[in-house]
Backbone as numpy.savetxt, mean C-alpha at the origin, in Angstrom:
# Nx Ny Nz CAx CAy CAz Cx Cy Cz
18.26 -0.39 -21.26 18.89 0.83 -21.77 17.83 1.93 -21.88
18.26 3.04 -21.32 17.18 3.78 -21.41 17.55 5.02 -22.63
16.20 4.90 -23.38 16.54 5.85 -25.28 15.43 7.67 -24.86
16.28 8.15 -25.07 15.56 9.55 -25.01 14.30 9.61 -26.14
12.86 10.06 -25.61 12.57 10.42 -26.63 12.66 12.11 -26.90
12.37 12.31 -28.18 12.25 13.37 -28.45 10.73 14.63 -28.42
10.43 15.69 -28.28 9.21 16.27 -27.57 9.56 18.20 -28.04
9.21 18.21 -29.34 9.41 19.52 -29.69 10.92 20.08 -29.28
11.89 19.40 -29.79 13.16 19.72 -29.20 13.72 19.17 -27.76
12.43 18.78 -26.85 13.08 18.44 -26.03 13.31 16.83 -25.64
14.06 16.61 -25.10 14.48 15.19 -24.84 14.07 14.81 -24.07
12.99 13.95 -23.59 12.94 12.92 -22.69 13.61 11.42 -22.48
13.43 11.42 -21.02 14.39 9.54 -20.87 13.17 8.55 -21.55
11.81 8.81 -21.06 10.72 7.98 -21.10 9.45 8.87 -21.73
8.79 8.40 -22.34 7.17 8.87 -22.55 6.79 8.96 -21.16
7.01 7.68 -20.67 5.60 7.83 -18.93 6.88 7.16 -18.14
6.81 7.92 -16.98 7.30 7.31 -15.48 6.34 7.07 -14.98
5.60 5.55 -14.18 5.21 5.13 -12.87 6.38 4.62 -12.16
5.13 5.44 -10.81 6.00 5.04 -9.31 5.62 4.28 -8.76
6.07 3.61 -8.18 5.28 2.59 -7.75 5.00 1.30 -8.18
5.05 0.01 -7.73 5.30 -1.23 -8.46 4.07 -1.93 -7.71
2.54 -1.40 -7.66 1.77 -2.47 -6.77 0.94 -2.45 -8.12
-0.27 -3.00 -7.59 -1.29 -3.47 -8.38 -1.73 -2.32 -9.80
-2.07 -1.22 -8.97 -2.16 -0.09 -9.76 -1.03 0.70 -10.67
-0.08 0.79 -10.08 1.10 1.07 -11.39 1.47 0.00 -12.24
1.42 -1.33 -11.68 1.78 -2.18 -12.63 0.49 -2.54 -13.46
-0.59 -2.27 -13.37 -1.55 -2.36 -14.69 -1.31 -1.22 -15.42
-1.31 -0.16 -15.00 -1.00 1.57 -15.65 0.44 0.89 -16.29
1.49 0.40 -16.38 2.53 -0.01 -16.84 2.55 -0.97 -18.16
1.47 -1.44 -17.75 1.01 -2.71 -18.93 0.30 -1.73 -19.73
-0.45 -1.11 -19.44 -1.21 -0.68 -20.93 -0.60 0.48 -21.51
0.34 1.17 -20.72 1.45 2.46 -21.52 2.29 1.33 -22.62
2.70 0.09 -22.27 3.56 -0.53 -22.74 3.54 -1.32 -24.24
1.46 -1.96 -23.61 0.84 -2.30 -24.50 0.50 -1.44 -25.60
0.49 0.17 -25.64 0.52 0.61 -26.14 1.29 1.58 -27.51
2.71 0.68 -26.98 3.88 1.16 -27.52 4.94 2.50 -27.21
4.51 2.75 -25.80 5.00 3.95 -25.08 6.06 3.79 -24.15
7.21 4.16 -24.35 8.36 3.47 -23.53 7.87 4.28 -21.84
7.90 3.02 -21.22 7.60 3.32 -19.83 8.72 2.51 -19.18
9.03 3.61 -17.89 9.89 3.18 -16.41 8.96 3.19 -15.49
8.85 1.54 -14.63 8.42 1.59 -13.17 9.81 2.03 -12.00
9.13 3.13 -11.33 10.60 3.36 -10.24 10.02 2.65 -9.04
10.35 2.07 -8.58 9.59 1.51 -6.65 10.66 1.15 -6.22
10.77 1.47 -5.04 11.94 1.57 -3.86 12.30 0.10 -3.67
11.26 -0.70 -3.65 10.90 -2.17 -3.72 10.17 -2.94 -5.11
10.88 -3.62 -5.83 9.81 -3.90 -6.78 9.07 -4.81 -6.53
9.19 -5.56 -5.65 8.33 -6.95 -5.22 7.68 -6.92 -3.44
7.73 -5.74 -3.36 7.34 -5.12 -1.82 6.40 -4.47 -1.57
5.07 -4.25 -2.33 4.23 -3.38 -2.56 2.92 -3.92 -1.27
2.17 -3.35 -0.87 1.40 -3.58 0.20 0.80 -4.68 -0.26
-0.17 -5.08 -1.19 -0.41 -6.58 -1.78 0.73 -7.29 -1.81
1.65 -7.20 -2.20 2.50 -8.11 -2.53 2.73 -9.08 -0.98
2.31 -8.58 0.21 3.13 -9.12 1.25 1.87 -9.91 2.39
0.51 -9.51 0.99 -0.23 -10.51 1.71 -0.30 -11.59 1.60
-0.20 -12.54 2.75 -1.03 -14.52 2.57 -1.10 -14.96 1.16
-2.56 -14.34 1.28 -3.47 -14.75 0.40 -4.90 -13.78 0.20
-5.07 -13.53 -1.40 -5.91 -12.66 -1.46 -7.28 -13.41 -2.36
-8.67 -13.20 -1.27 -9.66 -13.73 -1.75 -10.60 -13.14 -2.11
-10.69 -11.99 -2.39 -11.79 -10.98 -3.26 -11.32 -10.91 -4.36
-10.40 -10.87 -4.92 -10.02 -10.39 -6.49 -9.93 -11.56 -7.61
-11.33 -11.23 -8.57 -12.03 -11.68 -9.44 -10.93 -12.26 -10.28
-11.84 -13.92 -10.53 -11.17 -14.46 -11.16 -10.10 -15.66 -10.59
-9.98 -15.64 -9.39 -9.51 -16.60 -8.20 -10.53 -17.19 -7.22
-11.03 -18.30 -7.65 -11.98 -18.39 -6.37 -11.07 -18.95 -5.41
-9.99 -19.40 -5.57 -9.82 -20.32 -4.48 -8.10 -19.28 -3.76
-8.71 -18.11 -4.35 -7.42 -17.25 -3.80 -6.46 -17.26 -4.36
-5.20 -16.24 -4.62 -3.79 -15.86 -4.76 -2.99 -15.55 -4.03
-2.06 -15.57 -3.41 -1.22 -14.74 -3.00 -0.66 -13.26 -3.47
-0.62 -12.69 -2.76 0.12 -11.64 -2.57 1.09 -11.12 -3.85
2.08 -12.30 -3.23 3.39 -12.43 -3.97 3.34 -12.73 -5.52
2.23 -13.69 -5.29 2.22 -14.58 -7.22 1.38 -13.23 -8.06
0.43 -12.45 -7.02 0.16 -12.00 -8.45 1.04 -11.07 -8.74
1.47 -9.98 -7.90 2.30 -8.76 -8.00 4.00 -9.70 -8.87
4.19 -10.95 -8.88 5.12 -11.71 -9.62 4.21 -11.32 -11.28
3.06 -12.00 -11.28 2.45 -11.77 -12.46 2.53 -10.91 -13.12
2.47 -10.20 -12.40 1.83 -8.37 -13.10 3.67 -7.47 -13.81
4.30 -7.96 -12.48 5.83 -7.85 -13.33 5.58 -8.24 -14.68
5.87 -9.71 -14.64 6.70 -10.18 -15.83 5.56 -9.91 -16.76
4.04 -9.81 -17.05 3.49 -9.10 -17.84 3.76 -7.93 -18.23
4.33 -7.01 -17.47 4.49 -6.11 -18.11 5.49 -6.06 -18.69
6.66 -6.60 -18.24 7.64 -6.31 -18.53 8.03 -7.18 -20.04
7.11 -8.44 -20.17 6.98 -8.98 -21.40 6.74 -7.98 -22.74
6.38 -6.54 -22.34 5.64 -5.63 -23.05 6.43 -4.77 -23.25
7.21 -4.89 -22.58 8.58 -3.74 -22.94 8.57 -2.43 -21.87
7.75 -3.04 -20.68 8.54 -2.10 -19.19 9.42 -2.42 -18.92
10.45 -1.18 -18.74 11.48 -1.04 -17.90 11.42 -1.07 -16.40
12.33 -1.61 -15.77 11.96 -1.27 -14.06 13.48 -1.06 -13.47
13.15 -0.08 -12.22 14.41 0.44 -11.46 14.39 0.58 -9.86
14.87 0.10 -9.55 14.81 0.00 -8.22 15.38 1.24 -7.56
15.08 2.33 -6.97 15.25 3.43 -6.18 13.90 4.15 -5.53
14.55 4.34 -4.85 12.94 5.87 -4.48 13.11 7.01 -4.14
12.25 7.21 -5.21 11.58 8.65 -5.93 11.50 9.77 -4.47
12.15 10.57 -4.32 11.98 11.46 -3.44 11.39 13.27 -3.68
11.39 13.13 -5.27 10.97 14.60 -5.81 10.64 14.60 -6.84
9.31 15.22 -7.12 8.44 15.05 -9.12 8.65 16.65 -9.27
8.66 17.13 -10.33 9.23 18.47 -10.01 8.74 18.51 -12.11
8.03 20.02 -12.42 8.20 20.34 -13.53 8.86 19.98 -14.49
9.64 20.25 -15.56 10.74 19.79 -16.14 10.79 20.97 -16.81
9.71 21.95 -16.89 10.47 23.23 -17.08 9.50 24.46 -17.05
9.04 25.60 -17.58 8.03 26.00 -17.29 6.83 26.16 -18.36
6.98 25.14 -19.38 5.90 24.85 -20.34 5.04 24.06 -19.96
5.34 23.31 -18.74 3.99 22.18 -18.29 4.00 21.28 -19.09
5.27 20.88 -20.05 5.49 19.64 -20.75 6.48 19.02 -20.21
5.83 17.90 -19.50 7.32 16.51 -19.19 7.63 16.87 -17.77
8.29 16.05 -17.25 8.35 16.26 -15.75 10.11 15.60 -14.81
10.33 16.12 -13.94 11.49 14.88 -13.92 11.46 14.77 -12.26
12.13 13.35 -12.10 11.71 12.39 -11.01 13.01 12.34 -10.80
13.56 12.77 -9.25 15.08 12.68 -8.80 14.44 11.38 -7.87
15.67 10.56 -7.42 15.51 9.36 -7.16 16.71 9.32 -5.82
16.53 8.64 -4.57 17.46 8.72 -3.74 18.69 8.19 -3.76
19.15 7.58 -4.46 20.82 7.69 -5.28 21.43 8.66 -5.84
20.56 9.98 -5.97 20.93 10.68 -7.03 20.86 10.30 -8.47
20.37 10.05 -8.90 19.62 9.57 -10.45 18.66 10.30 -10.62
18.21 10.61 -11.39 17.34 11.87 -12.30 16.52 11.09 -13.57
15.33 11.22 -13.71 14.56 10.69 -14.73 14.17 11.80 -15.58
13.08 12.01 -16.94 12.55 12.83 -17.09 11.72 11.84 -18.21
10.44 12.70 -18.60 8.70 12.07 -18.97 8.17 12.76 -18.67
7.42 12.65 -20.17 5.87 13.67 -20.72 5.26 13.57 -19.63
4.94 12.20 -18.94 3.56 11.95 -18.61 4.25 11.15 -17.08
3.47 11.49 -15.85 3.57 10.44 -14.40 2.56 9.91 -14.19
2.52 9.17 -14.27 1.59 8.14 -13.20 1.83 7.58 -11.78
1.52 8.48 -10.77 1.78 8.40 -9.14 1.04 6.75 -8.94
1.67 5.90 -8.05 0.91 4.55 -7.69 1.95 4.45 -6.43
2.24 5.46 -5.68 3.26 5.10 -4.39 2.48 4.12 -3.38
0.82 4.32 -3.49 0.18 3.28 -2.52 0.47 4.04 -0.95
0.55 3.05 0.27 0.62 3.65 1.03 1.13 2.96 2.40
1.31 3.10 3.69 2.13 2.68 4.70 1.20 2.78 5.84
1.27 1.40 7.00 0.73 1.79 8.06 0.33 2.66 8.76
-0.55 3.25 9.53 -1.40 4.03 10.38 -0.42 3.24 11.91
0.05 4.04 12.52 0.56 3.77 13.96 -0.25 4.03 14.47
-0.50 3.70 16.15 -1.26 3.86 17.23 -0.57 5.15 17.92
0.41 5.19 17.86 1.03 6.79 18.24 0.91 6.44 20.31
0.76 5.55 20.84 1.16 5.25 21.94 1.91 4.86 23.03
2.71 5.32 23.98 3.68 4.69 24.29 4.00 3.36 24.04
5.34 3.33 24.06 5.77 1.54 23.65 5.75 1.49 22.48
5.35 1.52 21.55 5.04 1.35 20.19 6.41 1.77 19.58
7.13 3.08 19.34 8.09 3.02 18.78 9.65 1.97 19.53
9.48 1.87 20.75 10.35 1.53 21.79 10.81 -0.12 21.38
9.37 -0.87 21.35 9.68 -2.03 20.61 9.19 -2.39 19.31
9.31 -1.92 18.24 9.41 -1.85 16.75 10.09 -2.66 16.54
9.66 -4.18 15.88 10.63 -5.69 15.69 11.38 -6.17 17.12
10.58 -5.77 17.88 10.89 -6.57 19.58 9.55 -6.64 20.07
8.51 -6.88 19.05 7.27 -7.36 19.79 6.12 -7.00 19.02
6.68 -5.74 18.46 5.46 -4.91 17.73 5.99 -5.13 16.01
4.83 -5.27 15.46 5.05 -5.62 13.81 3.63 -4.76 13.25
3.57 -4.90 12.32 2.91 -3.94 11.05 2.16 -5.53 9.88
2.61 -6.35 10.06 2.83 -7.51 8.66 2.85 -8.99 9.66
1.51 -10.02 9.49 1.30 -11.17 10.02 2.56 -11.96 9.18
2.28 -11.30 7.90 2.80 -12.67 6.83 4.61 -12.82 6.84
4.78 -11.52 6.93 6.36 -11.60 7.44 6.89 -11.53 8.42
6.22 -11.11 9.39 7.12 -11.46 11.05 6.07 -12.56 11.52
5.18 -12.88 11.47 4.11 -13.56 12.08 5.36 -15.09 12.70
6.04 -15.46 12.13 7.05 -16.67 12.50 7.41 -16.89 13.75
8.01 -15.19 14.18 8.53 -14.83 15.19 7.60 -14.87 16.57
6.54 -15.65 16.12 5.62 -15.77 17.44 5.07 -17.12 17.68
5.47 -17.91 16.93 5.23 -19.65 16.95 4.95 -20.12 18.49
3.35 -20.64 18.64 3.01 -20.88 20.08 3.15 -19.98 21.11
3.13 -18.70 20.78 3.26 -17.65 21.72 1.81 -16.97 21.43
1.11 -15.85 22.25 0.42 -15.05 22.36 0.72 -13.39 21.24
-0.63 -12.90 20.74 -0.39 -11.82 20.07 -2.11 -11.67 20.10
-1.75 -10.09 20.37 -2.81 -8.95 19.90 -3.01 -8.63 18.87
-4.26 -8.12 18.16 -4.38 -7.58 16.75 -5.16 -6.68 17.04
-4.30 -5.05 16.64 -4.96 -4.56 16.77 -6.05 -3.97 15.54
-7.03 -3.68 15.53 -7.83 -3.88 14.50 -8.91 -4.99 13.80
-10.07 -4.42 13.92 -11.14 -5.34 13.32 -11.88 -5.28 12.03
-10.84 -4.68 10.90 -11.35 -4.34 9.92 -10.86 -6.01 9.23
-11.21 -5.80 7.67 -10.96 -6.61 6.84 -9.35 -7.16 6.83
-8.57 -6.11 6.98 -6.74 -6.65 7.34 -6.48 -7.27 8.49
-7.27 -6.47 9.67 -6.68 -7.16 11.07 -7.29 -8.34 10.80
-8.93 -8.47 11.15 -9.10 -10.12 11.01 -8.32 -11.28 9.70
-8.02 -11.12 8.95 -7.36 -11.40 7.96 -6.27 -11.83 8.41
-5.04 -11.07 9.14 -4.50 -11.33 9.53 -4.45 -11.39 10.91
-5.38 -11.68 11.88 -5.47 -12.72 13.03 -6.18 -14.19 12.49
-6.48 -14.27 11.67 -7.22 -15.76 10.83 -5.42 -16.28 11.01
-4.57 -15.35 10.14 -3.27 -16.09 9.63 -2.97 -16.85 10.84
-2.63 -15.80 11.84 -1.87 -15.93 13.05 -2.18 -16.84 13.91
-3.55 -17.29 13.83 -4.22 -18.52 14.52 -3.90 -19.59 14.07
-3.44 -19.62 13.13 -2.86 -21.13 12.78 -0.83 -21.39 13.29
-0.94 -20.71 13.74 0.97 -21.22 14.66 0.62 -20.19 15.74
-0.25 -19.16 16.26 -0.33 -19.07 17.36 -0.60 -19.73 18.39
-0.09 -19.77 19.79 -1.22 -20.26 20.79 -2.45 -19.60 20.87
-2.70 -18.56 20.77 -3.85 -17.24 21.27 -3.07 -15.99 20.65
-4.45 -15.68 20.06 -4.68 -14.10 19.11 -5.82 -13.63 20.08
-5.43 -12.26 20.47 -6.55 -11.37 20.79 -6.85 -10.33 19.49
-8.20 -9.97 19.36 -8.46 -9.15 18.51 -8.97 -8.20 18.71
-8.43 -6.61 18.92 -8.78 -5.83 19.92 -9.78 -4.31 18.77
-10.63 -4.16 18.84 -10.81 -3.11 17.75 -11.55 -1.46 18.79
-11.51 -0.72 18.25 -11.71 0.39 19.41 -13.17 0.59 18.77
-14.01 0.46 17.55 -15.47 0.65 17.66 -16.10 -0.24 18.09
-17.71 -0.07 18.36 -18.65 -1.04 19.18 -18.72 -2.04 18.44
-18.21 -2.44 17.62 -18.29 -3.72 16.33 -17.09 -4.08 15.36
-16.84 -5.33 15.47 -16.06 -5.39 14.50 -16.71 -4.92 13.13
-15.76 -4.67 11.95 -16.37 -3.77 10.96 -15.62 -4.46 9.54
-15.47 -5.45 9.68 -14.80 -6.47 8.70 -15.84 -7.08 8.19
-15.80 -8.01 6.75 -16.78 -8.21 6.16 -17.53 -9.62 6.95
-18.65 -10.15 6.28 -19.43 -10.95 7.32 -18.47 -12.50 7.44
-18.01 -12.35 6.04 -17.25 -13.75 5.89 -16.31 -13.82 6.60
-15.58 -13.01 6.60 -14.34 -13.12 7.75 -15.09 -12.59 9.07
-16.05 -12.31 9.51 -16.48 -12.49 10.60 -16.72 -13.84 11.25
-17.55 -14.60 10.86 -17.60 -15.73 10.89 -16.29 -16.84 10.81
-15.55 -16.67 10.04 -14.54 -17.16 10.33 -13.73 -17.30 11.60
-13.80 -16.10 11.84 -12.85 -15.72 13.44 -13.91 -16.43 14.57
-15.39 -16.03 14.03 -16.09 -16.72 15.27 -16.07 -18.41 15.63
-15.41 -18.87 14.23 -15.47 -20.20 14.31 -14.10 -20.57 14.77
-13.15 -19.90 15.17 -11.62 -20.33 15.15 -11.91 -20.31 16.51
-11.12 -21.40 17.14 -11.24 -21.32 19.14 -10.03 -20.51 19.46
-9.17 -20.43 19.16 -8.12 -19.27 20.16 -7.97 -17.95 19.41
-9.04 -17.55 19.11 -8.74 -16.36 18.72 -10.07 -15.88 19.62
-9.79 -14.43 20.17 -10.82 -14.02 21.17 -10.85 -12.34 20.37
-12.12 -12.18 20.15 -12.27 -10.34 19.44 -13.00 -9.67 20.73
-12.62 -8.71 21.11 -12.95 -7.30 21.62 -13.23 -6.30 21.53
-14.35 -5.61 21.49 -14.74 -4.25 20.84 -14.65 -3.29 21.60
-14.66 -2.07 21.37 -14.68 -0.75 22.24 -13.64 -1.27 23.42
-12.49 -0.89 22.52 -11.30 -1.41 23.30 -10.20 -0.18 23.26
-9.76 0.38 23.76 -8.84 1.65 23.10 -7.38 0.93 24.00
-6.27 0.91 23.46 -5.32 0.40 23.61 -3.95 2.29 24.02
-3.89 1.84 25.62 -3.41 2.90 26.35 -1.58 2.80 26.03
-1.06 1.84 26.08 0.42 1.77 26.13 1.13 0.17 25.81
1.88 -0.19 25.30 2.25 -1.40 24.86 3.73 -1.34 25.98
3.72 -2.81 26.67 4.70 -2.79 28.26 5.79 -3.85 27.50
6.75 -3.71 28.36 7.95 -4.65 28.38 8.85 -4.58 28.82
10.04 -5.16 29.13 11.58 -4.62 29.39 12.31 -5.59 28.07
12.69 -4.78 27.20 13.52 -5.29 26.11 12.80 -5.71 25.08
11.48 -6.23 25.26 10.48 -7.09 24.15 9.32 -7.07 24.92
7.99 -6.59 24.27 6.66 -6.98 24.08 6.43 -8.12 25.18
5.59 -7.46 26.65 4.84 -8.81 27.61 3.85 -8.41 27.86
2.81 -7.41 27.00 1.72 -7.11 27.78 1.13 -5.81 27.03
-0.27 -5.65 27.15 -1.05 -4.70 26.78 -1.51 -4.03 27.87
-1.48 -2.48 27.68 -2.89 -1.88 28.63 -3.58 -1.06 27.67
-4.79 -1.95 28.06 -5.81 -1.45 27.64 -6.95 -0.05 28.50
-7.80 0.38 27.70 -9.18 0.80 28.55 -10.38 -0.53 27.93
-11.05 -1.09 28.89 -11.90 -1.82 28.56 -13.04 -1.33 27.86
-14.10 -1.99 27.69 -15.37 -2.29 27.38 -16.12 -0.81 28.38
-15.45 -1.17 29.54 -16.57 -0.72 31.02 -15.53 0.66 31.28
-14.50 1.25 30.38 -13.87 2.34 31.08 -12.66 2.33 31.63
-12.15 0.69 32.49 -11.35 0.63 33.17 -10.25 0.61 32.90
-9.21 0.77 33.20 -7.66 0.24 32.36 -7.37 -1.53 32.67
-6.97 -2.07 32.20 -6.12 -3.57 32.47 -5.43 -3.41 32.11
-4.30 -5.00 32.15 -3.09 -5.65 31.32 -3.56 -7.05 30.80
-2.91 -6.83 29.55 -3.43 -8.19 29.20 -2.30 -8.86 28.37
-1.69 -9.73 29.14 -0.26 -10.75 28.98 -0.33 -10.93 27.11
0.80 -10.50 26.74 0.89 -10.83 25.32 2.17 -10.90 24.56
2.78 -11.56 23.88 4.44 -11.84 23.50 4.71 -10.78 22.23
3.41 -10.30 21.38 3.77 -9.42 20.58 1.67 -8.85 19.79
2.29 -7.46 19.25 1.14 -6.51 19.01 1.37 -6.25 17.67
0.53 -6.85 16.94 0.04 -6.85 15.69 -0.82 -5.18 15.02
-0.50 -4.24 14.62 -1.14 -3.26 14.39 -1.53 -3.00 12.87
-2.62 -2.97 13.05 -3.52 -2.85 11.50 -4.88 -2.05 11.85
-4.50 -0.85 11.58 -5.48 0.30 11.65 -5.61 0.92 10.55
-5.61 0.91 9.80 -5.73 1.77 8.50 -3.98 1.91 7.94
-4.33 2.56 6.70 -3.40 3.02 5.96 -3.28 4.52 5.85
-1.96 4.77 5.38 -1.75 6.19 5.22 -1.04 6.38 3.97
-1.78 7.91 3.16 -0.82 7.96 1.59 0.66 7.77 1.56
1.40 7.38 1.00 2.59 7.75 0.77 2.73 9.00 -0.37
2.21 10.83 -0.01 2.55 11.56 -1.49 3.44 11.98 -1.09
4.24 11.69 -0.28 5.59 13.04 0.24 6.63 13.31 -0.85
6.70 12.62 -1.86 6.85 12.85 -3.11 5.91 14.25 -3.84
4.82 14.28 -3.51 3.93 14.84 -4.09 4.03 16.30 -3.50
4.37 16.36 -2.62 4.03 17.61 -1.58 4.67 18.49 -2.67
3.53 19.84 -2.18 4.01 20.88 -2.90 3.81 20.96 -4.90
3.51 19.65 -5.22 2.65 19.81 -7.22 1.49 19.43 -6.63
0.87 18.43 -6.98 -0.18 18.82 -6.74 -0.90 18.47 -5.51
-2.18 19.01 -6.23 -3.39 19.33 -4.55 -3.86 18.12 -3.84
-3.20 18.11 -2.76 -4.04 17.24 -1.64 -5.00 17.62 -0.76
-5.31 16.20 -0.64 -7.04 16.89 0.00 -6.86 16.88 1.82
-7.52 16.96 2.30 -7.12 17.01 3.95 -6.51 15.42 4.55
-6.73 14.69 4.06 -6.41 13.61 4.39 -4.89 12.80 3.67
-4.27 14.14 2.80 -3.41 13.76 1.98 -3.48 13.07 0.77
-4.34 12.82 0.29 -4.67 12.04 -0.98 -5.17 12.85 -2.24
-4.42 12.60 -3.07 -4.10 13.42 -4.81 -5.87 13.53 -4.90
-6.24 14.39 -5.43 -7.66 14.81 -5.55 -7.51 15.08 -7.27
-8.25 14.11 -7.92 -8.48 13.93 -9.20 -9.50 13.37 -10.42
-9.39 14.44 -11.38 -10.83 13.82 -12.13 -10.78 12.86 -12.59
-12.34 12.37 -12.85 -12.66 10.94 -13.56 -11.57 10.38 -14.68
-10.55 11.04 -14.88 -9.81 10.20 -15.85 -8.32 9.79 -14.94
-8.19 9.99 -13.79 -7.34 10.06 -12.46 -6.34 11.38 -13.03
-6.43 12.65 -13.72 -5.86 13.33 -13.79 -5.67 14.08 -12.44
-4.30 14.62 -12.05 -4.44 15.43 -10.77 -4.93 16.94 -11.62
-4.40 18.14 -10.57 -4.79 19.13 -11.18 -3.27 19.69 -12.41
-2.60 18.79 -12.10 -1.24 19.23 -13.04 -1.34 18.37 -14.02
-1.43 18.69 -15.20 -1.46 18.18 -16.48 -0.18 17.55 -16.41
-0.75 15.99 -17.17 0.20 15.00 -17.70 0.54 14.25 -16.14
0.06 14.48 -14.71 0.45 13.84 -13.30 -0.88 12.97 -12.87
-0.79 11.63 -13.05 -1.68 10.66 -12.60 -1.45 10.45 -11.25
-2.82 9.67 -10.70 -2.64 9.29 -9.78 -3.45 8.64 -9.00
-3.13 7.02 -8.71 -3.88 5.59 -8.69 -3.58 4.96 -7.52
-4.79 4.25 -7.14 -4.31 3.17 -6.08 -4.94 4.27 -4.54
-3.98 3.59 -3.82 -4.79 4.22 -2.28 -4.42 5.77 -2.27
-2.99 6.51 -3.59 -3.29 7.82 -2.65 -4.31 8.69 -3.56
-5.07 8.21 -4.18 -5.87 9.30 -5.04 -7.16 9.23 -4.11
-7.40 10.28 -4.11 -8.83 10.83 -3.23 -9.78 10.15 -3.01
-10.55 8.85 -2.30 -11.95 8.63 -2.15 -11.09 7.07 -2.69
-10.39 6.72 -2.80 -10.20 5.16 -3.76 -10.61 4.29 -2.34
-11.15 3.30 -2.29 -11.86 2.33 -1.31 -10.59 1.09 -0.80
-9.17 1.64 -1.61 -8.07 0.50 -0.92 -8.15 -0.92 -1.54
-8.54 -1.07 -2.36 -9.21 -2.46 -2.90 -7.54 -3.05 -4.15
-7.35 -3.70 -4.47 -6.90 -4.16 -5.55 -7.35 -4.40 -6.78
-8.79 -4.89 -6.46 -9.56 -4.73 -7.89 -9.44 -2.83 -8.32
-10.04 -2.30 -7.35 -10.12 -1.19 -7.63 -8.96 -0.17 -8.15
-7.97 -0.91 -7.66 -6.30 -0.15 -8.11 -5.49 -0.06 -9.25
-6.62 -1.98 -9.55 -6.07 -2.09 -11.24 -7.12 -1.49 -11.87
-8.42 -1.24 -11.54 -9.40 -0.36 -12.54 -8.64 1.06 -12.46
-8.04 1.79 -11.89 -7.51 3.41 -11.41 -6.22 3.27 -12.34
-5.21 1.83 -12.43 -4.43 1.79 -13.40 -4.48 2.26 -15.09
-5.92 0.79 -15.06 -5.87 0.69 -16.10 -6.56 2.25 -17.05
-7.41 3.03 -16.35 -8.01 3.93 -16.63 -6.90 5.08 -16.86
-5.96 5.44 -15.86 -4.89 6.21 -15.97 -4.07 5.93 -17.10
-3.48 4.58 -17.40 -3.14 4.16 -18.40 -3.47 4.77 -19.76
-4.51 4.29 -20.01 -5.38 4.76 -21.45 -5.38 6.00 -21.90
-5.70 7.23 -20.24 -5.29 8.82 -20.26 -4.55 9.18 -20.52
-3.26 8.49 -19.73 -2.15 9.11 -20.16 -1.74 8.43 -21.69
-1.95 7.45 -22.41 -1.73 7.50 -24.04 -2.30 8.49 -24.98
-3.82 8.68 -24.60 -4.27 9.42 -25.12 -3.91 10.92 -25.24
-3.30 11.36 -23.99 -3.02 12.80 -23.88 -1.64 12.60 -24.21
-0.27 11.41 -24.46 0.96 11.35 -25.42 0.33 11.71 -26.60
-0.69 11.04 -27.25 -0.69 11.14 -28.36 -1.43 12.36 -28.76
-2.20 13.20 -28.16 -2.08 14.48 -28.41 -0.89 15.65 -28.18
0.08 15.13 -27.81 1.48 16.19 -27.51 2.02 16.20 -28.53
């Protein structure tokens, strides 16, 4: 049930709206909550957040032997929500003033539903980087995927490309090698650029083959994914026989919510001071789209939890 609070006459639905249901809004969620501040998580997905849909995650402290994806972003729910978060499933398509005092804000939602709160905390996170090359939109779930851990099935003893040699692609060509026949791992700098451990890993796996200074020209088929062209090593173009193309190149913000309050920086990402304030009072903003954040999960729940604390502190000065 959602209880208005009250704010010099005016009514709010919530003290704090977060958007967003990944690592970083859902710690920012826990400590508004922990704090006794009625908070709404809005995410389009509540159990869909870019962590949520990895394997298994082996950097984040406190797991040596790894988590999933799924269990912790499960965790981080029902913690919070043990605390007295609310959660709603829609997405947020517009943050907008709430009036022209610069107190409280309101969040229209794509159902048509309307929120309003003192205080936002942005955690939209963010969405694949495309290759922007022919083929690519043509077969989208006929060959070409974004996600090892959820289509990866669809290639059992078949061939797949990865494109990308960062920490995600190898990560997920490690996955794919275990029910693939053959993973290629194609990355366009002179080096893979993933950490040493998962380097080694891939070097020790036999059907997985990595490629550097590889630029990937057009993705081929009639109906479904049979083939890559590439530019090689040496300049040249090839084809190189493949049943489906794995793409993991980076990430991109999700603020299109944001467009137009506050300031993004050239790369699209909320540009904000040490306390993750944007430049609009009472508008947080955590996780991959705030300016310079390194993409990390540890790092998303430190941007949470820090936003968190800000935004109580600046409730409890209103």
């Amino acid at each position: 049930m959602i209880l208005a609070k009250e704010d010099g006459g005016t009514m709010f639905d919530f003290d704090a709206i977060v958007i967003g249901a990944g690592p970083g809004g859902l710690t920012a969620a826990l400590y508004l909550a922990r704090g006794n501040i009625s908070v709404c998580v809005i995410a389009e997905k509540i159990y869909d957040a870019q962590a949520g849909l990895l394997e298994k995650i082996e950097n984040y402290p406190g797991f040596p032997d790894g988590i999933s994806g799924a269990e912790l972003i499960d965790a981080m729910v029902n913690q919070a929500s043990d605390y007295g978060a609310e959660f709603v499933t829609d997405e947020v398509i517009s943050i907008k003033k709430y009036d022209e005092t610069d107190v409280g804000f309101t969040v229209k939602c794509a159902n048509g539903a309307s929120y309003s709160a003192k205080v936002i905390i942005a955690a939209t996170g963010s969405r694949h980087r495309k290759l922007n090359v022919p083929g690519e939109e043509e077969f989208g779930g006929r060959g070409v995927f974004y996600c090892a851990f959820c289509d990866g099935g669809d290639f059992i003893g078949k061939t797949v490309a990865v494109i990308g040699g960062g920490d995600a692609g190898v990560t997920e060509a490690l996955y794919l090698s275990r029910i693939c026949a053959q993973v290629y791992v194609f990355e366009m700098l002179p080096e893979l650029n993933a950490s040493a451990v998962l380097r080694d890993r891939l070097s020790d796996t036999s059907n997985i083959s990595a490629r550097c200074s590889i630029t990937v020209e057009e993705i081929l088929g009639t109906g479904a994914v049979s083939g890559l062209k590439i530019e090689n090593e040496n300049g040249d173009s090839e084809v190189v026989a493949v049943d489906g193309v794995l793409v993991d190149i980076g990430l991109l913000p999700n603020t299109g919510c944001l467009s137009g309050l506050a300031r993004l920086n050239e790369s699209g990402r909320v540009e904000v001071d040490p306390t993750l304030s944007s430049d609009i009072p009472g508008l947080f903003a955590v996780g991959d789209i705030r300016a310079f954040s390194p993409g990390q999960i540890a790092s998303a729940v430190g941007d949470g939890a820090a936003a968190g604390i800000a935004a109580v502190k600046r409730l409890q000065t209103m």
